[in-house]
PyMOL Python script that loads the backbone (N, CA, C, O; Angstrom):
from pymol import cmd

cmd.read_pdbstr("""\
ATOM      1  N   UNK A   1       6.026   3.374 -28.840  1.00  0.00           N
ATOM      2  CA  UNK A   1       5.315   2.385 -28.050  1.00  0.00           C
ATOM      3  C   UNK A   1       6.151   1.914 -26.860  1.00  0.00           C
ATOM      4  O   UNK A   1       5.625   1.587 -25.796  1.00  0.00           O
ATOM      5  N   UNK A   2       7.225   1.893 -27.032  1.00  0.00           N
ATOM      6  CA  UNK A   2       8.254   1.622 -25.734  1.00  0.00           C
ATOM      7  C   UNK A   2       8.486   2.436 -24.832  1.00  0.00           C
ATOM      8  O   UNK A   2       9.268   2.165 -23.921  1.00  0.00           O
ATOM      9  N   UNK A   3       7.740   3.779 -24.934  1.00  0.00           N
ATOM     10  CA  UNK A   3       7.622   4.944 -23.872  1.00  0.00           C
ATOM     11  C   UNK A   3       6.176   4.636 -23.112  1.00  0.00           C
ATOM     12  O   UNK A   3       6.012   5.049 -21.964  1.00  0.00           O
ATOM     13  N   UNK A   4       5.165   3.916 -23.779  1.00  0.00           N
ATOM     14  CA  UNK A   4       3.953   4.090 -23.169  1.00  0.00           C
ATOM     15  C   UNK A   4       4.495   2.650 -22.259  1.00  0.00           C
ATOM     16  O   UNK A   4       4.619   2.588 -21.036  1.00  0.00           O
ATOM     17  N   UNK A   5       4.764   1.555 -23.259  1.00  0.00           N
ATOM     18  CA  UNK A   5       5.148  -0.075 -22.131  1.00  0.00           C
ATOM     19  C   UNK A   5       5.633   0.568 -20.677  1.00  0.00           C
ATOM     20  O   UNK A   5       4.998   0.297 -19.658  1.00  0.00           O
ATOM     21  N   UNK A   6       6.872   1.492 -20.639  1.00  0.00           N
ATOM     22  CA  UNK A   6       6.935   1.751 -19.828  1.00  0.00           C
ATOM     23  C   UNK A   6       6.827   2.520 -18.563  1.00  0.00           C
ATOM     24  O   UNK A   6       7.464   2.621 -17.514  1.00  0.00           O
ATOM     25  N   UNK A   7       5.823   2.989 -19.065  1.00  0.00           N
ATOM     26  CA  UNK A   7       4.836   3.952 -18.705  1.00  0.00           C
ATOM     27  C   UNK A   7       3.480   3.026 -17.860  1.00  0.00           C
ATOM     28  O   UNK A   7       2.926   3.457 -16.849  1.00  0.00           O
ATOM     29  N   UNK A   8       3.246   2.140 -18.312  1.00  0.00           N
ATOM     30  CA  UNK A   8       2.252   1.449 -17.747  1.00  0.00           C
ATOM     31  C   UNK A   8       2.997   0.421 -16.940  1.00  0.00           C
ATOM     32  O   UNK A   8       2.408   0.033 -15.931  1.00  0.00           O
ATOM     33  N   UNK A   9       4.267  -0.130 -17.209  1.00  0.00           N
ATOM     34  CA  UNK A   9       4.997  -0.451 -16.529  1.00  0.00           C
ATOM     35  C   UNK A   9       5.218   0.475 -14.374  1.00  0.00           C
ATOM     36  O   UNK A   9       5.539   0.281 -13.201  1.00  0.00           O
ATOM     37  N   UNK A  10       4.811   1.243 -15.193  1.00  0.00           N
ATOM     38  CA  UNK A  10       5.506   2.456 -13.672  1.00  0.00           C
ATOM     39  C   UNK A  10       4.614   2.889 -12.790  1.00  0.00           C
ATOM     40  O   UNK A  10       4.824   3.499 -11.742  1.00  0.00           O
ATOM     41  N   UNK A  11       3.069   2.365 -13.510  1.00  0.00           N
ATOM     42  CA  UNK A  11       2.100   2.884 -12.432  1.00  0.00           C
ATOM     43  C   UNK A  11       2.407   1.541 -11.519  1.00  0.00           C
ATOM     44  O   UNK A  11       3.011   0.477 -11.659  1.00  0.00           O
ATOM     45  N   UNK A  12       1.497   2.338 -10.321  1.00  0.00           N
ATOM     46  CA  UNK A  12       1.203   1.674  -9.434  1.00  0.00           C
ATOM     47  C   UNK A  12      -0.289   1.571  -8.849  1.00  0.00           C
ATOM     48  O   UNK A  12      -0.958   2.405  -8.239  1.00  0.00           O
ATOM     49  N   UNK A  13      -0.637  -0.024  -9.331  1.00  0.00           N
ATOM     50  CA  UNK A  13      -0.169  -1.117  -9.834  1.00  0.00           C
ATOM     51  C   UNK A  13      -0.011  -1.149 -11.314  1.00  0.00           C
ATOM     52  O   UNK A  13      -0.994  -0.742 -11.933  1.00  0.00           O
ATOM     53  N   UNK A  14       1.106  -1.581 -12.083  1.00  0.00           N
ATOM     54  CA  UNK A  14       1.207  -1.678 -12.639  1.00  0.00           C
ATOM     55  C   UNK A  14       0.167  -2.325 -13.847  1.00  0.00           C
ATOM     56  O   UNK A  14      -0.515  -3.307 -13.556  1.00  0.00           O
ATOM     57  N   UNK A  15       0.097  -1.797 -15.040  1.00  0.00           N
ATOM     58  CA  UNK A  15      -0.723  -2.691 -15.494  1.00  0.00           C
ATOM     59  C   UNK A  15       0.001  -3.076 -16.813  1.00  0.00           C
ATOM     60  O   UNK A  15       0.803  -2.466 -17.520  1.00  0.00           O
ATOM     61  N   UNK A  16      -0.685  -4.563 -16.907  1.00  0.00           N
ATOM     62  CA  UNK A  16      -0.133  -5.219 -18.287  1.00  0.00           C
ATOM     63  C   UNK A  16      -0.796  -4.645 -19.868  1.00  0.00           C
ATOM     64  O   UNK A  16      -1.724  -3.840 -19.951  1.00  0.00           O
ATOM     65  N   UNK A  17      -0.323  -5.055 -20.646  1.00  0.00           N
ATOM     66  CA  UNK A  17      -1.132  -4.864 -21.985  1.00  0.00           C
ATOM     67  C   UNK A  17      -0.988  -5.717 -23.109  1.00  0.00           C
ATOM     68  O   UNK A  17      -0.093  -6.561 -23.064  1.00  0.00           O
ATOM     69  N   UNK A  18      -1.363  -5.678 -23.625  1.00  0.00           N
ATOM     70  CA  UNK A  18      -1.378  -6.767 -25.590  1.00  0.00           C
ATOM     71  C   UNK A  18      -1.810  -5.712 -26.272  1.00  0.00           C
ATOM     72  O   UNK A  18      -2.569  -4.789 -25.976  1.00  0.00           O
ATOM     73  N   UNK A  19      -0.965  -6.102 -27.625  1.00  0.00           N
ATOM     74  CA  UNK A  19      -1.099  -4.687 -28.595  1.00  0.00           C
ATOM     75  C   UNK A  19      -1.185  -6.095 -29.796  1.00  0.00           C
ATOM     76  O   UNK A  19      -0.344  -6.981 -29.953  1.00  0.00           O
ATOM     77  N   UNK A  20      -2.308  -5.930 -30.415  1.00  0.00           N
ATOM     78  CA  UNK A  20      -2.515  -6.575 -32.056  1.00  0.00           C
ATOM     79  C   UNK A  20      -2.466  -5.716 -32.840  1.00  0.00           C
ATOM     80  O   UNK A  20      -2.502  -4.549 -32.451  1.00  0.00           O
ATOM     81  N   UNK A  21      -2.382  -5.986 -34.002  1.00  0.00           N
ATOM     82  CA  UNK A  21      -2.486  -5.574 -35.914  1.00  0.00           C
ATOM     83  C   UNK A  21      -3.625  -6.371 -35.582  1.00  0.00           C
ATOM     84  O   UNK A  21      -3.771  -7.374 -34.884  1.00  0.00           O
ATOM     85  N   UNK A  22      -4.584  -5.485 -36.432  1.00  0.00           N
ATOM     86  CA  UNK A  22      -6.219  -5.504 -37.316  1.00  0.00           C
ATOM     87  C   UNK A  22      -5.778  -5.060 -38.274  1.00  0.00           C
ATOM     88  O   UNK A  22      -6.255  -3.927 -38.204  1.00  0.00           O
ATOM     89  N   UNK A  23      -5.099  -5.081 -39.328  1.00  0.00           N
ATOM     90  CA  UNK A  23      -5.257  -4.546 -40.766  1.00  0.00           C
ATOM     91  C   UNK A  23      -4.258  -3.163 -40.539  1.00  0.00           C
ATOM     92  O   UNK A  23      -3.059  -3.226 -40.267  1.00  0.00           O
ATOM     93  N   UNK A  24      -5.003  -1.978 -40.707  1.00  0.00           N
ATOM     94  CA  UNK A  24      -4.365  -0.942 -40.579  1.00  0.00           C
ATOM     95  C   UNK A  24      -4.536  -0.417 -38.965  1.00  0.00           C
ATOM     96  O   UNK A  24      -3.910   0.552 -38.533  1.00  0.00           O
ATOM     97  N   UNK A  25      -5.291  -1.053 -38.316  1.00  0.00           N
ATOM     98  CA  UNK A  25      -4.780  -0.706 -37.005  1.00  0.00           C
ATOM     99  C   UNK A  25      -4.609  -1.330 -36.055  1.00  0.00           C
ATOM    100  O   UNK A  25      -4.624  -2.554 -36.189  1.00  0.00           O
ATOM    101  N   UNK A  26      -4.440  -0.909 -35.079  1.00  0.00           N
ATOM    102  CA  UNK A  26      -3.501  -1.309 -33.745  1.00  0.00           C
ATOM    103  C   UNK A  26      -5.000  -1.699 -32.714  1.00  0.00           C
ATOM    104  O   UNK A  26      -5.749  -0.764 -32.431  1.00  0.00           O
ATOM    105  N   UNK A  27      -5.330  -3.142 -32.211  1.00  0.00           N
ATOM    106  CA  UNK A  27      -5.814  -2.872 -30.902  1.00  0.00           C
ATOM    107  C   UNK A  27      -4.973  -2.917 -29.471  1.00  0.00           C
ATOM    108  O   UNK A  27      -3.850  -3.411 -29.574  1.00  0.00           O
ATOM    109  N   UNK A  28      -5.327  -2.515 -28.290  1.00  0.00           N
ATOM    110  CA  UNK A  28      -4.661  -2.799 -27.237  1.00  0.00           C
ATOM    111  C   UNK A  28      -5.249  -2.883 -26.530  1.00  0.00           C
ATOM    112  O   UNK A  28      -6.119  -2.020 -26.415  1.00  0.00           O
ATOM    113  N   UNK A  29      -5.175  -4.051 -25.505  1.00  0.00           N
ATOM    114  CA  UNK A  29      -6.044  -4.080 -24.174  1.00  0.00           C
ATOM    115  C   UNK A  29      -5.020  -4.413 -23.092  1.00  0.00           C
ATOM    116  O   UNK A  29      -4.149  -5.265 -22.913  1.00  0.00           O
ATOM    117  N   UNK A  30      -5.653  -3.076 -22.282  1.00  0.00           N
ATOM    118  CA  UNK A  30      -4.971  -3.172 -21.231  1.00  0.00           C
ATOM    119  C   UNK A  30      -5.254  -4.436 -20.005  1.00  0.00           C
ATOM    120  O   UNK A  30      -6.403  -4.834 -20.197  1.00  0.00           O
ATOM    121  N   UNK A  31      -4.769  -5.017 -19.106  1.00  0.00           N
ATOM    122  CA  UNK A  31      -5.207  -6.133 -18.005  1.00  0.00           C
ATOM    123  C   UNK A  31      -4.895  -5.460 -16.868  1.00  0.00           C
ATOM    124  O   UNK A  31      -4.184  -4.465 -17.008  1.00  0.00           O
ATOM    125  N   UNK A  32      -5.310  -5.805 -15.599  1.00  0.00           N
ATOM    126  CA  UNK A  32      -4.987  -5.180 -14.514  1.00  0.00           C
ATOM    127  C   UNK A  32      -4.694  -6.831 -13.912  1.00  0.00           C
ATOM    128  O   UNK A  32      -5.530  -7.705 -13.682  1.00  0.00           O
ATOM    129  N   UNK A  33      -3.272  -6.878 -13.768  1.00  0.00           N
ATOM    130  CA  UNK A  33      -3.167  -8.785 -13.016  1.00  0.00           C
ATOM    131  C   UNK A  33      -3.953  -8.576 -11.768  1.00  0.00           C
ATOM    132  O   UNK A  33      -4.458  -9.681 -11.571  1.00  0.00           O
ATOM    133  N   UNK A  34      -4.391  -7.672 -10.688  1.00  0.00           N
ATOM    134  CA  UNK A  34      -4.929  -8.318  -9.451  1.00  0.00           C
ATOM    135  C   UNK A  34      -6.041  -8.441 -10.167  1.00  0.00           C
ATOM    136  O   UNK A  34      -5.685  -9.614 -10.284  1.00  0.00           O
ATOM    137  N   UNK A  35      -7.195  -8.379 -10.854  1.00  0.00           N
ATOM    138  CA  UNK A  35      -8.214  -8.071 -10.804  1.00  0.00           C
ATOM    139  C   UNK A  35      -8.694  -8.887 -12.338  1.00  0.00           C
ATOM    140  O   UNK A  35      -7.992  -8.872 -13.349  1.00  0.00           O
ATOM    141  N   UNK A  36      -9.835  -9.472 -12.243  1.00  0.00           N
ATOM    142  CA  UNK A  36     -10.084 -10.200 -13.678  1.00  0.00           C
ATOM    143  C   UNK A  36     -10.449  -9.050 -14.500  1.00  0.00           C
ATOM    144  O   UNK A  36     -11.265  -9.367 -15.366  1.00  0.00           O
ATOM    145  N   UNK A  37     -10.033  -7.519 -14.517  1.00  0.00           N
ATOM    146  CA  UNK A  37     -10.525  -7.254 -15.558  1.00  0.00           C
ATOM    147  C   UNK A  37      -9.338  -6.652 -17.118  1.00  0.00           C
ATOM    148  O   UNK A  37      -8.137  -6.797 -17.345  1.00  0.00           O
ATOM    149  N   UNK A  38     -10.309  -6.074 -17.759  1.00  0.00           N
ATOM    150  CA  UNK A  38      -9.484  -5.147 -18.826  1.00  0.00           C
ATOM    151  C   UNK A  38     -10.389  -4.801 -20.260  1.00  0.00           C
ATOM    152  O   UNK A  38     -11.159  -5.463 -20.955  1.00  0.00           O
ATOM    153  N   UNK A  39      -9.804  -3.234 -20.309  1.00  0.00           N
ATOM    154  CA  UNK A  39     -10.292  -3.092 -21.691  1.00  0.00           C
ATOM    155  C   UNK A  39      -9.756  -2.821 -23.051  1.00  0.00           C
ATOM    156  O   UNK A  39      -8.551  -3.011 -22.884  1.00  0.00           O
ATOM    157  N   UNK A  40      -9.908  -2.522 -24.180  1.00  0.00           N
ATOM    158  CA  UNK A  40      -9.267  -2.456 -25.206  1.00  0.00           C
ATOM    159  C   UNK A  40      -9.824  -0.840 -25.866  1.00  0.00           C
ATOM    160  O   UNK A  40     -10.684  -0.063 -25.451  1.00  0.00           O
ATOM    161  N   UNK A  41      -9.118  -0.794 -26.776  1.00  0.00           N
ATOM    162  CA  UNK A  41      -8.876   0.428 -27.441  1.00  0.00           C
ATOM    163  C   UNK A  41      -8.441  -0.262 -28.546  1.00  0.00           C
ATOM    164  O   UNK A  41      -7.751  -1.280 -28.500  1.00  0.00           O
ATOM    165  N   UNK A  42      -8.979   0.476 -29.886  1.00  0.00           N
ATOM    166  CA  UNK A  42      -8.503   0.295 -31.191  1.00  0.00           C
ATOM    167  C   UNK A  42      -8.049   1.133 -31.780  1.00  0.00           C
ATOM    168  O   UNK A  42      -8.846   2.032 -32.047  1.00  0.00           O
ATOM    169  N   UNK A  43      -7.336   1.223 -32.034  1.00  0.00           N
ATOM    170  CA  UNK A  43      -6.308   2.865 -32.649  1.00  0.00           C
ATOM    171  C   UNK A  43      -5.804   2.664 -34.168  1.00  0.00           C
ATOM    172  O   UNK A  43      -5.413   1.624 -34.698  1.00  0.00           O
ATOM    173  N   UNK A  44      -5.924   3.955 -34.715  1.00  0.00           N
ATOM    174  CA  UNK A  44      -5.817   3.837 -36.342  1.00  0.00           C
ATOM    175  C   UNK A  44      -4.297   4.355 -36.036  1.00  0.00           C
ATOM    176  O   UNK A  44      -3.731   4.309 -34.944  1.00  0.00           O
ATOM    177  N   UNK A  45      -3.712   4.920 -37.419  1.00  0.00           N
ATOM    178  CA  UNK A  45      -2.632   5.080 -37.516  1.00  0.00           C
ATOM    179  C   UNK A  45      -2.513   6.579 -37.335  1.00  0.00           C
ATOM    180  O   UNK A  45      -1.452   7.182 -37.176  1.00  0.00           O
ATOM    181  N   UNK A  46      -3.680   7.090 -37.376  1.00  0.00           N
ATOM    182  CA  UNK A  46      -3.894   8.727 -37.472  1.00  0.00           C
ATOM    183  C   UNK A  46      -3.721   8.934 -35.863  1.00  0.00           C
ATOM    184  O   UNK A  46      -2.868   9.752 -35.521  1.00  0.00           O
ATOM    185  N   UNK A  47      -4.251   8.450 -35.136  1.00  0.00           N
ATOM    186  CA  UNK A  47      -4.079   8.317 -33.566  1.00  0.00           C
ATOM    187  C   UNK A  47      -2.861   8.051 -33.238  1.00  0.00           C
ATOM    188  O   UNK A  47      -2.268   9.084 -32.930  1.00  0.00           O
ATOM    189  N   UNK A  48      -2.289   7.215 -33.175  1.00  0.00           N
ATOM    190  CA  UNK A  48      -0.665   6.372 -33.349  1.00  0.00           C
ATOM    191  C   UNK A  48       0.140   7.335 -33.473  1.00  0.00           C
ATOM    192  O   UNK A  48       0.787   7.391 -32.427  1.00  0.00           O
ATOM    193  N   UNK A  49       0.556   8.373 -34.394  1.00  0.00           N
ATOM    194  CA  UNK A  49       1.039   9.324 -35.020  1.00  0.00           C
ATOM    195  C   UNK A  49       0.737  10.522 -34.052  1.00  0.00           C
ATOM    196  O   UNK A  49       1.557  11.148 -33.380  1.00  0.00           O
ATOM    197  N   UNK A  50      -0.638  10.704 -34.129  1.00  0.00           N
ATOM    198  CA  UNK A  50      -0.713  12.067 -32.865  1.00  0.00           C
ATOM    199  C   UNK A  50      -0.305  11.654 -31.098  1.00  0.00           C
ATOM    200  O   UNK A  50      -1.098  11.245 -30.251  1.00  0.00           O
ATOM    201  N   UNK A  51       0.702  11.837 -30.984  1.00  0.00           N
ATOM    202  CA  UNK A  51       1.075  11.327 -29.452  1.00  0.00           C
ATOM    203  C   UNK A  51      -0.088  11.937 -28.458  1.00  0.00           C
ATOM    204  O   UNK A  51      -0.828  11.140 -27.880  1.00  0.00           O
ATOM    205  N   UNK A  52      -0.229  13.198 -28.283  1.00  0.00           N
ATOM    206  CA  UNK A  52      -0.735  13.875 -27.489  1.00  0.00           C
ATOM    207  C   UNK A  52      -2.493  13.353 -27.138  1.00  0.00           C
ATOM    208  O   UNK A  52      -2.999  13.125 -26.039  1.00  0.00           O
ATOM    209  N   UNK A  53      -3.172  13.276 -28.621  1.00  0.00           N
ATOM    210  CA  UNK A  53      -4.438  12.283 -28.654  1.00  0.00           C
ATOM    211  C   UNK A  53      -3.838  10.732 -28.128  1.00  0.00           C
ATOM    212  O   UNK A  53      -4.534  10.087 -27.344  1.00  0.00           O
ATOM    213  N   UNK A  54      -2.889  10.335 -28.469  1.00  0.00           N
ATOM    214  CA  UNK A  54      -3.059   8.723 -28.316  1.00  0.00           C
ATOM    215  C   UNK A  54      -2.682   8.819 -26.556  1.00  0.00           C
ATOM    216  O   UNK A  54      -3.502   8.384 -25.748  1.00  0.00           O
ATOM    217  N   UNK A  55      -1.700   9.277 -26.213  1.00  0.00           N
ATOM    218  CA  UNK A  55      -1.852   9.329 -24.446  1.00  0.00           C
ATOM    219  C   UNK A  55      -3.095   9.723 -23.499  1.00  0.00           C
ATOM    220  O   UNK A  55      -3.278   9.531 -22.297  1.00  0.00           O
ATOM    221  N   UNK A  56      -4.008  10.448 -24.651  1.00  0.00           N
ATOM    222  CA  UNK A  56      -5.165  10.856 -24.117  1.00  0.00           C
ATOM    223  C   UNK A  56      -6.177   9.672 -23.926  1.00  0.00           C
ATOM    224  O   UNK A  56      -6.849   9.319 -22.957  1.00  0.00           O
ATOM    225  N   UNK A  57      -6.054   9.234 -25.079  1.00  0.00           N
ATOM    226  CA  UNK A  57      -7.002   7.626 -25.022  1.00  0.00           C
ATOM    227  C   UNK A  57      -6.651   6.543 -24.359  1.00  0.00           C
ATOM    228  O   UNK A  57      -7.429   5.648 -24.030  1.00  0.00           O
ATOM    229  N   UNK A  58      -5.248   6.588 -24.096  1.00  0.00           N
ATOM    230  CA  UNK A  58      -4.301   5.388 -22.875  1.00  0.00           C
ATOM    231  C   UNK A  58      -5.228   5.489 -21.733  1.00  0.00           C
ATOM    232  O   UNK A  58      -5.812   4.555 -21.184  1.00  0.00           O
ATOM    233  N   UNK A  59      -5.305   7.122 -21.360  1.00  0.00           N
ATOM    234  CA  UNK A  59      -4.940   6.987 -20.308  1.00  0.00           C
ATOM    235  C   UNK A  59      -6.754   7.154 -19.001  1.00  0.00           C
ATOM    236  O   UNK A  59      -7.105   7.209 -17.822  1.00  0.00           O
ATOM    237  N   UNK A  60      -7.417   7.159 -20.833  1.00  0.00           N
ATOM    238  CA  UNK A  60      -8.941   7.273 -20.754  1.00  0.00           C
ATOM    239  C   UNK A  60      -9.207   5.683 -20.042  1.00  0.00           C
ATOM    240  O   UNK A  60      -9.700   5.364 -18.960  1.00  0.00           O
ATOM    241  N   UNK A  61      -8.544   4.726 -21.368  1.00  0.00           N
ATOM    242  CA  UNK A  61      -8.650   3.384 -20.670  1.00  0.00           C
ATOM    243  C   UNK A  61      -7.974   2.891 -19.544  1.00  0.00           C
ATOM    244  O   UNK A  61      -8.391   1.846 -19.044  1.00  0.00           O
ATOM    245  N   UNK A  62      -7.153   3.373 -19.133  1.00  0.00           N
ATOM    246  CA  UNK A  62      -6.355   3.240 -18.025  1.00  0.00           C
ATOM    247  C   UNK A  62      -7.507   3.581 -16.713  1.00  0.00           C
ATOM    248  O   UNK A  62      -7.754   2.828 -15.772  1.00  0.00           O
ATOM    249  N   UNK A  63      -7.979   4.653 -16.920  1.00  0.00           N
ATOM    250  CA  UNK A  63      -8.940   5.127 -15.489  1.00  0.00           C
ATOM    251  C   UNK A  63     -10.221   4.041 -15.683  1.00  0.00           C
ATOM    252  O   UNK A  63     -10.568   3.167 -14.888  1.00  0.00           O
ATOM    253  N   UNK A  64     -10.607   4.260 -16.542  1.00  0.00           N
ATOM    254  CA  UNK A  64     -11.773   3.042 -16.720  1.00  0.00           C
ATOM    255  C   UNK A  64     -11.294   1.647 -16.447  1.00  0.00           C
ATOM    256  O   UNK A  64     -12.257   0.902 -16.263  1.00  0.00           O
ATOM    257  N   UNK A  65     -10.155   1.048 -16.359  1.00  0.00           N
ATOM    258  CA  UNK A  65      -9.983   0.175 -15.614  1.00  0.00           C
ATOM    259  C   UNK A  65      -9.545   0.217 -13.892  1.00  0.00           C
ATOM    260  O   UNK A  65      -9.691  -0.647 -13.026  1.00  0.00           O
ATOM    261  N   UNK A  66      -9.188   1.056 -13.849  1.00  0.00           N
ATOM    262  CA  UNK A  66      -8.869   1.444 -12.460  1.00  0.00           C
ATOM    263  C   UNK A  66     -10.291   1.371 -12.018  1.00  0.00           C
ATOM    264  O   UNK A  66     -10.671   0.295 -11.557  1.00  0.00           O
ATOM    265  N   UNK A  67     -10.954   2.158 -12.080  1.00  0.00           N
ATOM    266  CA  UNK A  67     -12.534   2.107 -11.659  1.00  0.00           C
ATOM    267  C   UNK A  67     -13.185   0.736 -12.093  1.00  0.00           C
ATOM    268  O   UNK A  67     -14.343   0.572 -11.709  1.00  0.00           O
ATOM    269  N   UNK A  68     -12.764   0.001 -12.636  1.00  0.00           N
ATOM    270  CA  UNK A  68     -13.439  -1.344 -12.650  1.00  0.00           C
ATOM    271  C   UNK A  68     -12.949  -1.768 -10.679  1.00  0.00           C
ATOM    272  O   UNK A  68     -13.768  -2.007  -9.792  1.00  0.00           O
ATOM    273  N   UNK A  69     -11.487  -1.734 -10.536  1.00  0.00           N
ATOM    274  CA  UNK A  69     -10.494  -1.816  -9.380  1.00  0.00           C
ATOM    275  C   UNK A  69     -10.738  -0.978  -8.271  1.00  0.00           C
ATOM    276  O   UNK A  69     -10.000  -1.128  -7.297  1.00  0.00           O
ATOM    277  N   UNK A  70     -11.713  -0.043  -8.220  1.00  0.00           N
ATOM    278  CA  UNK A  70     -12.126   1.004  -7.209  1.00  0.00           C
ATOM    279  C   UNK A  70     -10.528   1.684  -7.294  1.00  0.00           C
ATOM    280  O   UNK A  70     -10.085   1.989  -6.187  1.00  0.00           O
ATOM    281  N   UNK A  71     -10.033   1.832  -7.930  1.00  0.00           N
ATOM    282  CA  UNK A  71      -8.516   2.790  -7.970  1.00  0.00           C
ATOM    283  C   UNK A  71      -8.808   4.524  -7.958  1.00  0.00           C
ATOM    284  O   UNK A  71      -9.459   4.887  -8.938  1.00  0.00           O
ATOM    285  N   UNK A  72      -8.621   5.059  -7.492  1.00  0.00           N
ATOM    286  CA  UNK A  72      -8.219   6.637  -8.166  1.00  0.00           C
ATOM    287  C   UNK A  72      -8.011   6.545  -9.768  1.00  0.00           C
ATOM    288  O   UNK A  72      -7.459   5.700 -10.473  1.00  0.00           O
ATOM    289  N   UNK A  73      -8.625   7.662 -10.035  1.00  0.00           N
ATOM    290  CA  UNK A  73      -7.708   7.787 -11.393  1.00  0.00           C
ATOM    291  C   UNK A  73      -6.614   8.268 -11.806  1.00  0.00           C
ATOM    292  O   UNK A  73      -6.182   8.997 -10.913  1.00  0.00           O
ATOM    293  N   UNK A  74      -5.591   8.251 -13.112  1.00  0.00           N
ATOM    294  CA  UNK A  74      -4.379   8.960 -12.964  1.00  0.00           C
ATOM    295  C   UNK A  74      -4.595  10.286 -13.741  1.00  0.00           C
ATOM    296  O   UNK A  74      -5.536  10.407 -14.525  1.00  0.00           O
ATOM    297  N   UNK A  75      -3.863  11.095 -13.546  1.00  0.00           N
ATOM    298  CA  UNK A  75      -3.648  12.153 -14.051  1.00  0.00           C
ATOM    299  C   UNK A  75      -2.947  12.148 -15.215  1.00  0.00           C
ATOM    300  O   UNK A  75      -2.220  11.159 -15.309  1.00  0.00           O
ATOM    301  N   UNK A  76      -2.890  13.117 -16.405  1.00  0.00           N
ATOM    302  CA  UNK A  76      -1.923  13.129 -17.376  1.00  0.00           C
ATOM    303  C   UNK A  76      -0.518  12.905 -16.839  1.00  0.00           C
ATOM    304  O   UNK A  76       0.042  11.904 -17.286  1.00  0.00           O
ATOM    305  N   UNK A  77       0.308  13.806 -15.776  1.00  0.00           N
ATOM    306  CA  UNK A  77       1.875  13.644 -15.548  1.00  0.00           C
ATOM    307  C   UNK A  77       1.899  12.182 -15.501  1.00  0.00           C
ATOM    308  O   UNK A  77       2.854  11.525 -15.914  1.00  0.00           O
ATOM    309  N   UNK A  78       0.902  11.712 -15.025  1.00  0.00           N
ATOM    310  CA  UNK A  78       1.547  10.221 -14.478  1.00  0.00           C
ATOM    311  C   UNK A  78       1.609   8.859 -15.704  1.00  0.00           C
ATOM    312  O   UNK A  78       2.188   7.780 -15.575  1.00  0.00           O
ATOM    313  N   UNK A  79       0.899   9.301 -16.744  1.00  0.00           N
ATOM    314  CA  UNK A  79       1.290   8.659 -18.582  1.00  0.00           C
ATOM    315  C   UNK A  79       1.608   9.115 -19.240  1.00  0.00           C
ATOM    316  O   UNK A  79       1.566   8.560 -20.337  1.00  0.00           O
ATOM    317  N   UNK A  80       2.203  10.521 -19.161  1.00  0.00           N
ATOM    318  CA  UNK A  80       2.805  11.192 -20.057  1.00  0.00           C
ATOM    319  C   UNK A  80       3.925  10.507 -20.373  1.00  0.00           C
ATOM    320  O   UNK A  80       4.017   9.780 -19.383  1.00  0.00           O
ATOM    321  N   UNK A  81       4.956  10.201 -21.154  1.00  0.00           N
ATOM    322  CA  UNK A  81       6.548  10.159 -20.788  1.00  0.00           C
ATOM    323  C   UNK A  81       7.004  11.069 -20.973  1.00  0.00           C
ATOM    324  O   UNK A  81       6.587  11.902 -21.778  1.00  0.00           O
ATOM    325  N   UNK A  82       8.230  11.198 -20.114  1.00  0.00           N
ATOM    326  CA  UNK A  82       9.144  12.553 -20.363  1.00  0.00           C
ATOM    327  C   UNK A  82       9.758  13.101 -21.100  1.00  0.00           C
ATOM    328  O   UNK A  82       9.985  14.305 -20.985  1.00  0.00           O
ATOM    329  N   UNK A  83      10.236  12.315 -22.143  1.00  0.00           N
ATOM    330  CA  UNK A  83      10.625  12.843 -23.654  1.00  0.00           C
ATOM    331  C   UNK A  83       9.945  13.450 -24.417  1.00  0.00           C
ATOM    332  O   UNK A  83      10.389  13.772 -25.519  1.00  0.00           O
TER     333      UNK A  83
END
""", "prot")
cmd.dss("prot")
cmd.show_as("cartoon", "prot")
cmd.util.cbc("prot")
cmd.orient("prot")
C-alpha cells in the first residue's frame, strides 16, 4: 500500500485517498483536492493480494475521477510502481 500512496502521490495532480477496514475488506476513496469530487472502491483481500488486478482497479478509479475533472486519463506506466 505504500507503493500505490505514492504513486498517487506522483500524479499530476496529485490525488488524495482514505483507505477503511469493512470487516474483511478494504474500502478506498480516492479525492481530487481541486475539485469537490471522489470515488471509492471496495477491495477484498483476494484483490489486495493480486497486485496486477488491484492496480487495475486504482487506476480504473483514478480515470473516472479525472473525468469527473475533464483530466486525460492515465495510463498503466503512470500507477504502476516500479518494483
Amino acid at each position: 500500500m505504500q507503493a500505490l500512496k505514492s504513486q498517487l502521490a506522483a500524479l499530476d495532480p496529485p490525488i488524495k485517498h482514505e483507505i477503511q477496514s469493512q470487516g474483511d475488506n478494504l474500502l478506498i476513496t480516492l479525492i481530487d483536492p481541486a475539485r469537490p469530487a471522489r470515488v471509492s472502491r471496495t477491495l477484498n483481500q483476494t484483490l489486495v493480494r493480486n497486485t496486477a488486478l488491484l492496480y487495475e482497479v486504482i487506476r480504473d478509479a483514478i480515470n473516472e475521477l479525472r473525468a469527473i475533472g475533464s483530466l486525460p486519463a492515465i495510463t498503466a506506466d503512470e500507477i504502476y510502481p516500479d518494483d
